[in-house]
C-alpha positions in Angstrom: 0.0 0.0 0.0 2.8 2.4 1.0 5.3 2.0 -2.3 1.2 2.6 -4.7 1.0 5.9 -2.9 4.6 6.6 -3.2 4.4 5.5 -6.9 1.4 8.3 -7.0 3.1 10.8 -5.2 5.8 10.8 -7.7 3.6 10.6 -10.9 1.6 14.0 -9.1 5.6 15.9 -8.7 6.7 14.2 -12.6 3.1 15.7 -14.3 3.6 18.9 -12.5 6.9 19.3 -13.2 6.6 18.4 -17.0 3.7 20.6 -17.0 5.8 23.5 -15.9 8.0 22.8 -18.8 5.3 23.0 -21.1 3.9 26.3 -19.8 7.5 27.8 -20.0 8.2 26.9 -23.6 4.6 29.0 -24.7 1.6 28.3 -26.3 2.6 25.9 -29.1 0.6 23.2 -30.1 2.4 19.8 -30.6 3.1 20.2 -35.0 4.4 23.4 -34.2 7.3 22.3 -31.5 11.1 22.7 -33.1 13.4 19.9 -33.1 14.8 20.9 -30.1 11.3 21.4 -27.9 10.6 17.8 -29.6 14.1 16.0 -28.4 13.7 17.6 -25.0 9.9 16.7 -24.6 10.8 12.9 -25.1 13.8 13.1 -23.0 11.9 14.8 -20.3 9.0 12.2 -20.6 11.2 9.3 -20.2 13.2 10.4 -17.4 10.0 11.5 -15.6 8.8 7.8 -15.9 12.0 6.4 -14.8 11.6 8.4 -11.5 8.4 7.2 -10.9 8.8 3.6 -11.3 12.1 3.7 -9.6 11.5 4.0 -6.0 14.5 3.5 -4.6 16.0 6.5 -7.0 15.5 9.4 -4.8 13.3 12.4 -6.9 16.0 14.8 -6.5 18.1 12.1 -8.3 15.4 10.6 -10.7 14.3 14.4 -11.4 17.7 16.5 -11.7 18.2 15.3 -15.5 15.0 17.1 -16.3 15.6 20.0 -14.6 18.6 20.3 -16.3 16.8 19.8 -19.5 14.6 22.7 -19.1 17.2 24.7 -18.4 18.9 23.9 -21.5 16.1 23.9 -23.7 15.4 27.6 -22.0 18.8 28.9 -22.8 18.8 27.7 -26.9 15.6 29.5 -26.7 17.0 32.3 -25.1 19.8 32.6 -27.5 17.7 31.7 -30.2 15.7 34.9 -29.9 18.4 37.1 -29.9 20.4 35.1 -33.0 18.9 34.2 -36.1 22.4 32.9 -37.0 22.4 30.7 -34.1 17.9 29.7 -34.7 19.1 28.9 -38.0 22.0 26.2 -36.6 19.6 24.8 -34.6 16.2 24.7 -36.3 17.2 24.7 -39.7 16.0 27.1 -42.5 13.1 27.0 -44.8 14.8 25.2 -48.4 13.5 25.8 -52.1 11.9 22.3 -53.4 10.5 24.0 -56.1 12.2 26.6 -58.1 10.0 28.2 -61.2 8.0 25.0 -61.7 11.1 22.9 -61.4 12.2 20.4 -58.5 15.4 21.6 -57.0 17.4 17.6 -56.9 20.0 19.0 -54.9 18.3 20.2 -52.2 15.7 17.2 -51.7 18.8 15.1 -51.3 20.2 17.6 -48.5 17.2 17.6 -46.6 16.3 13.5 -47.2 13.1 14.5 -48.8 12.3 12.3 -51.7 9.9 13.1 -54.2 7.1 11.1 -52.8 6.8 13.4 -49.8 6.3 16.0 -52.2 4.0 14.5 -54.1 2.2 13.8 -51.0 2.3 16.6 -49.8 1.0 18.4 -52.9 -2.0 16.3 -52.6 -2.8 17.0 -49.2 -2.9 20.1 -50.5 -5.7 19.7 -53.7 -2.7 19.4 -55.7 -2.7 16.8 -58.4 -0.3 17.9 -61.1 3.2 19.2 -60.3 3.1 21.3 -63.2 0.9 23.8 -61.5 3.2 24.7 -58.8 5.4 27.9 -59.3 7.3 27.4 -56.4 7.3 25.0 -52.9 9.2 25.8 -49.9 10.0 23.1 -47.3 10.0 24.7 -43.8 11.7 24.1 -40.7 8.5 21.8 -39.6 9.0 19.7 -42.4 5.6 20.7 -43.7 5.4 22.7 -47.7 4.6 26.1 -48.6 3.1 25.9 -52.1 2.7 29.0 -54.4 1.1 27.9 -57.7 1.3 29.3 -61.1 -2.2 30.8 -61.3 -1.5 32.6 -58.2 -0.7 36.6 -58.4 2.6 37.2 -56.3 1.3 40.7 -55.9 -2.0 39.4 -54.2 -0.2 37.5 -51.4 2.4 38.6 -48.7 5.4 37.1 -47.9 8.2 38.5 -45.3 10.9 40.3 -47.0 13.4 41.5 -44.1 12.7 39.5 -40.7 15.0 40.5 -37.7 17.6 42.6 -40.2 18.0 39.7 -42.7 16.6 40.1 -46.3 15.2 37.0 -47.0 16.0 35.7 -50.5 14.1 33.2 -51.0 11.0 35.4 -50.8 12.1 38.2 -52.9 12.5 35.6 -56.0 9.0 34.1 -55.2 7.4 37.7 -55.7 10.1 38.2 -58.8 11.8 41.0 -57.1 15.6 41.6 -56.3 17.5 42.7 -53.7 18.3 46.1 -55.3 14.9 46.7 -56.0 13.9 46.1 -52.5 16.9 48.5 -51.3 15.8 51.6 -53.5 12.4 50.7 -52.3 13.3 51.5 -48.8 15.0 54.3 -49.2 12.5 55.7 -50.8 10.6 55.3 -47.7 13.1 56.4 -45.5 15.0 53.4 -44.7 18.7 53.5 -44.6 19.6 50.4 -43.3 17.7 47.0 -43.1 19.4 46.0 -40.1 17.2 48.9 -38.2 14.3 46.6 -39.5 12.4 44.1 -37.6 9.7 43.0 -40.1 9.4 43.8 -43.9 6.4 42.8 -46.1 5.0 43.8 -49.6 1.8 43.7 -50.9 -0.5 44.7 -53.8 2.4 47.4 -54.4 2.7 48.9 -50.8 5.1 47.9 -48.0 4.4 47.0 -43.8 7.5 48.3 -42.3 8.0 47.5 -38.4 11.7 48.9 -37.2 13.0 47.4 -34.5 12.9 48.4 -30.7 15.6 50.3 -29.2 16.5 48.0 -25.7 16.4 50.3 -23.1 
């Protein structure tokens, strides 16, 4: 009787502490954790049911590992926010599948995507015909962006600058350069892109959000 409400005492500590985890890392629902939240998570969840089946593991033994987990997971986030350089090593950065209607071979094969999870993926999306896609973007979830060919690049928005960066990829999807966008901003005032946090275009007029001075 004594080791099943020992055994319940633990598994009320593990859930709370694991639930504390999950609070900390935000609102995300499960398809939206990064690699790192998802290796931690299964980590965490294993360890957690090692200390409660293991009784004669003390919890501050069975439960430092996943303290030291969080706190590892909390600093990557941490530095994660403040370096895009560093987000990128660690998460990844969205890839070009499909380049002006045609499959870029070289990057399937560096990301160990095969042209069945595009296809797949193409379908989940109403899809049927490869030929009507303009351009495809794998993203750090693994999931596709698809931009077909009947679609108006001036009728969507994509981000063109995010934290100082100009983002490439996005500039060719809307047919646009990187001098264009330059003269662009100047023209509206804007020097340097690294004083921007957030850049979009759309239906020929730009959402500029400059970044926040830290006090």
């Amino acid at each position: 009787m004594n080791e099943i409400v020992i055994v319940l005492l633990r598994t009320a500590l593990s859930f709370t502490i694991v639930l504390f985890f999950f609070r900390i890392m935000g609102k995300k629902e499960l398809g939206e954790l990064t690699l790192c939240d998802a290796i931690v998570s299964l980590m965490i969840a294993e360890l957690a049911v090692i200390a409660i089946e293991d009784i004669k593991l003390s919890m501050i033994r069975g439960l430092a590992p996943v303290f030291m987990l969080i706190f590892l997971q909390e600093m990557v986030t941490i530095i994660g926010l403040k370096s895009r350089k560093f987000r990128e090593l660690v998460e990844g950065r969205p890839v070009m599948i499909i380049e002006e209607g045609k499959i870029n071979q070289e990057n399937l094969k560096k990301n160990r995507y095969n042209l069945d999870d595009v296809l797949f993926q193409l379908r989940e999306n109403g899809i049927s015909d490869i030929r009507e896609v303009e351009y495809a973007i794998l993203e750090r979830k693994g999931n596709l962006s698809i931009f077909t060919k009947d679609e108006n690049p001036e009728h969507f928005t994509l981000p063109l600058i995010q934290d100082g960066d100009i983002q490439e990829t996005n500039l060719k999807i809307i047919k646009k350069t990187e001098a264009w966008l330059l003269q662009e901003l100047q023209k509206n005032g804007y020097d340097k892109t690294k004083d921007i946090f957030y850049c979009s275009y759309m239906n020929g007029e730009f959402f500029i959000d400059k970044k926040q001075s830290s006090k």
